[in-house]
N, C-alpha and C positions, 0 to 999 in steps of 0.2 A: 248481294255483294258481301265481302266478308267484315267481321269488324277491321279497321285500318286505323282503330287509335290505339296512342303509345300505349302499352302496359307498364305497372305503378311497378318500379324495381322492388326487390326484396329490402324488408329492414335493412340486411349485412351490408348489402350493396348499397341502400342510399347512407347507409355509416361510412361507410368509407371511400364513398364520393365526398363527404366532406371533412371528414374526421382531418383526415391525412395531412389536407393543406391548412388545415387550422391550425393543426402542429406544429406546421413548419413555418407556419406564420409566426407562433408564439416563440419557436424556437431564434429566427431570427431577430423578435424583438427584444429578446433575452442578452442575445449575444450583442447586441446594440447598445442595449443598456449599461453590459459589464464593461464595451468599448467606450464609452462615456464616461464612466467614472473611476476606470483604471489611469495609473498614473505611471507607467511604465518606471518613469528614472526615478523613481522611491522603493522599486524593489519586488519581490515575488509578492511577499506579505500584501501589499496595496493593492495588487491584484486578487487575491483570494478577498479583499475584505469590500471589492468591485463585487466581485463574484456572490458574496455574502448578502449585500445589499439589493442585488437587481432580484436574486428569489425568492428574499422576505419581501419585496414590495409588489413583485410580480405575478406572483401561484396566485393572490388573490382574484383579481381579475382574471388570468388564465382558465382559473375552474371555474367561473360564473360564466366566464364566456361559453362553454359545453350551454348553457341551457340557453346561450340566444336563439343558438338556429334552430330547435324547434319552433322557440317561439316568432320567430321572423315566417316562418314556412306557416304557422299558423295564421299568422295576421295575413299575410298572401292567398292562402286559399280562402279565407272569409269573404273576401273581395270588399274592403269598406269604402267608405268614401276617403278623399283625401284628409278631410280635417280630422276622422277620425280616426286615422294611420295614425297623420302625428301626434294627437292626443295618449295614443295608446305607444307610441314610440318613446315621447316627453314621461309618461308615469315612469316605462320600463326605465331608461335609463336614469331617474331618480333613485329606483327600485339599487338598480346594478351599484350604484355609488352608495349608499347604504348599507348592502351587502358585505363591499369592499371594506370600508373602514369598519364594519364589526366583523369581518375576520382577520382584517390588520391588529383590532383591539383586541381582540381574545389573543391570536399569538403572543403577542407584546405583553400582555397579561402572565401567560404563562412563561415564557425565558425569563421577564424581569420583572413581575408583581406588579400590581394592580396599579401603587401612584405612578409607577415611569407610565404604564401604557395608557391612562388617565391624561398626563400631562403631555405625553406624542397625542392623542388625541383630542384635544384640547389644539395645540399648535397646528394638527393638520385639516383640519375639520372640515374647511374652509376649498384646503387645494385639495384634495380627496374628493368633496364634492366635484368639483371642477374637473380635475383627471377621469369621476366615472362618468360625468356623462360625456367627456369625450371618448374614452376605452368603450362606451357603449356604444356613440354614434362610428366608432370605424370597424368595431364587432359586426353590430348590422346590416352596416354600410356593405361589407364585405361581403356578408351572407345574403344578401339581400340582390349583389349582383353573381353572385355564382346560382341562386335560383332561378332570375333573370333570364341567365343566359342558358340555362338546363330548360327551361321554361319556350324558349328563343329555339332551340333546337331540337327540343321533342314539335315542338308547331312546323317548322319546316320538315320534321322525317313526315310527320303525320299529312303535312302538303305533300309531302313526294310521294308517299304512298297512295294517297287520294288520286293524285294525277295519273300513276303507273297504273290504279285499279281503273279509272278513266281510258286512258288510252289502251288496256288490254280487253275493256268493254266494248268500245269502238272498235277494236282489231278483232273480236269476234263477232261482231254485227256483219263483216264484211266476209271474215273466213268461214263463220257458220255454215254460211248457205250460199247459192246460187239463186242468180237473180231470176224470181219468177217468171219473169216472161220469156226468160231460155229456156226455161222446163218444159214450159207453156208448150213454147214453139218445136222446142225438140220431140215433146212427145205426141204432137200434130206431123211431126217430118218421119217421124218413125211409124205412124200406124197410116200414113200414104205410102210410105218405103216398104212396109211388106206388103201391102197389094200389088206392088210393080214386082219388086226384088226381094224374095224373101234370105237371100243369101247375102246379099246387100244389109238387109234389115237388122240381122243377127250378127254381122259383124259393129255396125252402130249400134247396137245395145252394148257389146262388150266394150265398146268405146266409154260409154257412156256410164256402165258400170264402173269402170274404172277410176272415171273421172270422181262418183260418188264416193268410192274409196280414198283416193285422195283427198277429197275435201274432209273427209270425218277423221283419217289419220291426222288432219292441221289442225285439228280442236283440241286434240291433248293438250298444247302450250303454247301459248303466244310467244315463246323464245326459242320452239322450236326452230333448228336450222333444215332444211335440205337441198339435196344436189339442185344443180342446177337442171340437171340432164333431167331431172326428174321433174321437174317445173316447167320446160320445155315442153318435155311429153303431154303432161297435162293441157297445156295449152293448144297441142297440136290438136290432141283430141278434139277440145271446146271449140275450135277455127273446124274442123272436121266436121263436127254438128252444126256449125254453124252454115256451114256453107250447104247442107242439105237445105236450108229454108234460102239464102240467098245466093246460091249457083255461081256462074259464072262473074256475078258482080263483085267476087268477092276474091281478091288478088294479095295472094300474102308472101313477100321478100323474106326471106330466112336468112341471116348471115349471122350463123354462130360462129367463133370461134371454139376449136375443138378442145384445144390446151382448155378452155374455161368450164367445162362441161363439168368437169369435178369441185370446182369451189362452190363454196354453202350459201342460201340465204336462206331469207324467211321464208315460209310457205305463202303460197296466193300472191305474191310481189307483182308478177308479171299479168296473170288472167285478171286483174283489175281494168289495169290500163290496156291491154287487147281490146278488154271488151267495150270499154268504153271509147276506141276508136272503130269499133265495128256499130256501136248502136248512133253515134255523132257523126262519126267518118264517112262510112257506109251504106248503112240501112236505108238513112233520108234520101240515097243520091241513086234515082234513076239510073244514070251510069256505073254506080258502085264506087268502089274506092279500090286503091291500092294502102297495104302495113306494111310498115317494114320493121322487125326485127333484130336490134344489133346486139353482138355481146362483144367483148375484147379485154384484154388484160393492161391495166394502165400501166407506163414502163417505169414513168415517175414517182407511183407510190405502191406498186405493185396490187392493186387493188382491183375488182371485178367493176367494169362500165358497162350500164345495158343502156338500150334504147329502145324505145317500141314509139313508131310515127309514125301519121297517118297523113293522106292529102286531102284530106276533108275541106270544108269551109272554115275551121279555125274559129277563134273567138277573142274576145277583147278580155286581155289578162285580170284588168280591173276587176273584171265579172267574177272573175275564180274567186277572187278574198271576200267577196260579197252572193253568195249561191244561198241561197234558201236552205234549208235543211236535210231536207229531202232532196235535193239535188244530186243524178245520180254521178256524175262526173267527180263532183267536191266531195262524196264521201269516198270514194277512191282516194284519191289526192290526201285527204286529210287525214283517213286513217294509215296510209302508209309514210305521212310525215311523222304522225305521233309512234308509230312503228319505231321508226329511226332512231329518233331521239331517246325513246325508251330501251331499245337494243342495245345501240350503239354508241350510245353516251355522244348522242348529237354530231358522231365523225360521219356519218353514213349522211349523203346526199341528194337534194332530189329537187330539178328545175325543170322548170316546163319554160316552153319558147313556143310560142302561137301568136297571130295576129287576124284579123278580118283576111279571108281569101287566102291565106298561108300555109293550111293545115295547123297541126295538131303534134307535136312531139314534146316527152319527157325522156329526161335525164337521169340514169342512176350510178350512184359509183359509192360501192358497198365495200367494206374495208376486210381483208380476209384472213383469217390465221397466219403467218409466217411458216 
């Protein structure tokens, strides 16, 4: 199976997955700032001196903030314990508030000499401490859920990838191959058919050729679509083979619609569920069974409806959610529900209706290009 976990983006790329909104994080708390301490009915001047104020007090924290979020992504990939997150979160923002007021002092230093920025320092020392380590806890804070949630969302691509490589493993367990004991039996019915008929014989091979051809053409892609005519045929074949081992007991309804012949599905859709009313329906019943076949165009959503039902002995529904593994019915059933879902982003349909003594029919209604 191949790797299916997320790949680590480029440098550029995880910059400017975060770069961007930090910016414009800082950007709005700038213009917040200068909207706070402007004084509009005092005149342009009060505003430029707004202006002046929110970027002496604010580039400091702004460029210290660039180095949280490595370091937040650091402390997240360590994977620590809780106490010592906060340990290591309590230093840094010590760290950040320290930082701040010695690049507020060194400025202040150099526009106005050492006693004024001495004496702002001295006066703020106090609420500087306090403002960095709250500009530290919503730097983090921030960075801390945009990893979260990057984090949140490569685990569900890397789940839906999982499941897609899941149910395209399943949908080739089923499309692979043919069920052994057909082979079995077909190539028992074929080396009797040429001692009786050998012109008989050589037409069932080229059936049967066929059918091999079809099956290894549907291993290219599990998203492979084809005609329906073409899935038809297949199946007419496999009921053709089949009926050399079980004869007359074996009675099969055909009612396609012709209009539907051209619409797409998946490959193998159909010779699952045949088959497994010929080996349930059928085979067990001295009398044999009769299948019937339906196809038709829904008028409601314009969509392809099949049917394939048999008069077998039926079963009790419960059983289906609960079949063993190896059950050969439920792995029909289940690999062309995860089909569905997988294709068709879950629009594509598929119900079974059976009871004790009722037979056996499934439901499909597969949604089709416009």
């Amino acid at each position: 199976m191949p790797d299916i976990r997320p790949a680590t983006p480029p440098a550029h790329a995880d910059r400017a997955a975060w770069l961007g909104p930090y910016v414009a994080a800082c950007v709005m708390a700038w213009l917040l700032y200068v909207l706070a301490g402007a004084e509009f009915q005092r005149g342009l001047w009060q505003l430029w001196e707004a202006v002046y104020q929110a970027t002496l007090t604010l580039w400091p924290p702004m460029l210290i903030g660039l180095a949280v979020y490595p370091w937040v992504r650091r402390l997240q990939r360590a994977a620590r314990s809780t106490a010592a997150m906060l340990a290591a979160h309590g230093l840094a923002a010590l760290v950040f508030g320290a930082l701040w007021e010695a690049l507020e002092f060194g400025t202040a230093w150099l526009l106005y000499g050492r006693p004024h920025a001495t004496a702002m320092l001295v006066q703020t020392l106090l609420w500087r401490a306090i403002w960095g380590v709250v500009g530290y806890a919503a730097i983090a804070t921030g960075f801390t859920a945009m990893l979260q949630s990057r984090r949140a969302r490569a685990a569900a691509l890397a789940a839906a990838q999982a499941e897609a490589a899941l149910a395209r493993a399943e949908l080739a367990a089923i499309s692979g191959k043919l069920n052994p004991h057909f082979l079995f039996n077909t190539l028992n019915s074929l080396i009797a058919l040429t001692r009786k008929d050998a012109g008989a014989a050589e037409g069932a091979l080229l059936r049967f050729a066929g059918m091999l051809r079809y099956v290894l053409d549907s291993k290219r892609s599990a998203t492979d679509r084809v005609a329906l005519a073409d899935e038809v045929d297949f199946v007419r074949d496999y009921l053709f083979l089949e009926s050399l081992r079980l004869g007359p007991r074996l009675h099969i309804d055909w009612q396609i619609d012709p209009d539907t012949l051209a619409d797409e599905i998946p490959p193998l859709t159909l010779q699952p569920l045949v088959e497994n009313s010929v080996l349930h329906g059928v085979a067990p019943r001295v009398q044999g069974g009769r299948i019937r076949i339906r196809s038709g165009r829904d008028a409601a959503n314009d969509g392809l409806s099949l049917c394939v039902e048999d008069d077998g002995p039926g079963c009790d529904p419960d059983t289906l959610e609960h079949e063993p593994p190896g059950a050969r019915r439920g792995i029909g059933l289940s690999a062309l529900k995860r089909r569905f879902s997988l294709d068709y982003e879950g629009r594509a349909t598929l119900r079974v209706h059976t009871r004790p003594g009722a037979g056996f029919r499934v439901d499909l209604w597969i949604p089709q290009q416009p």
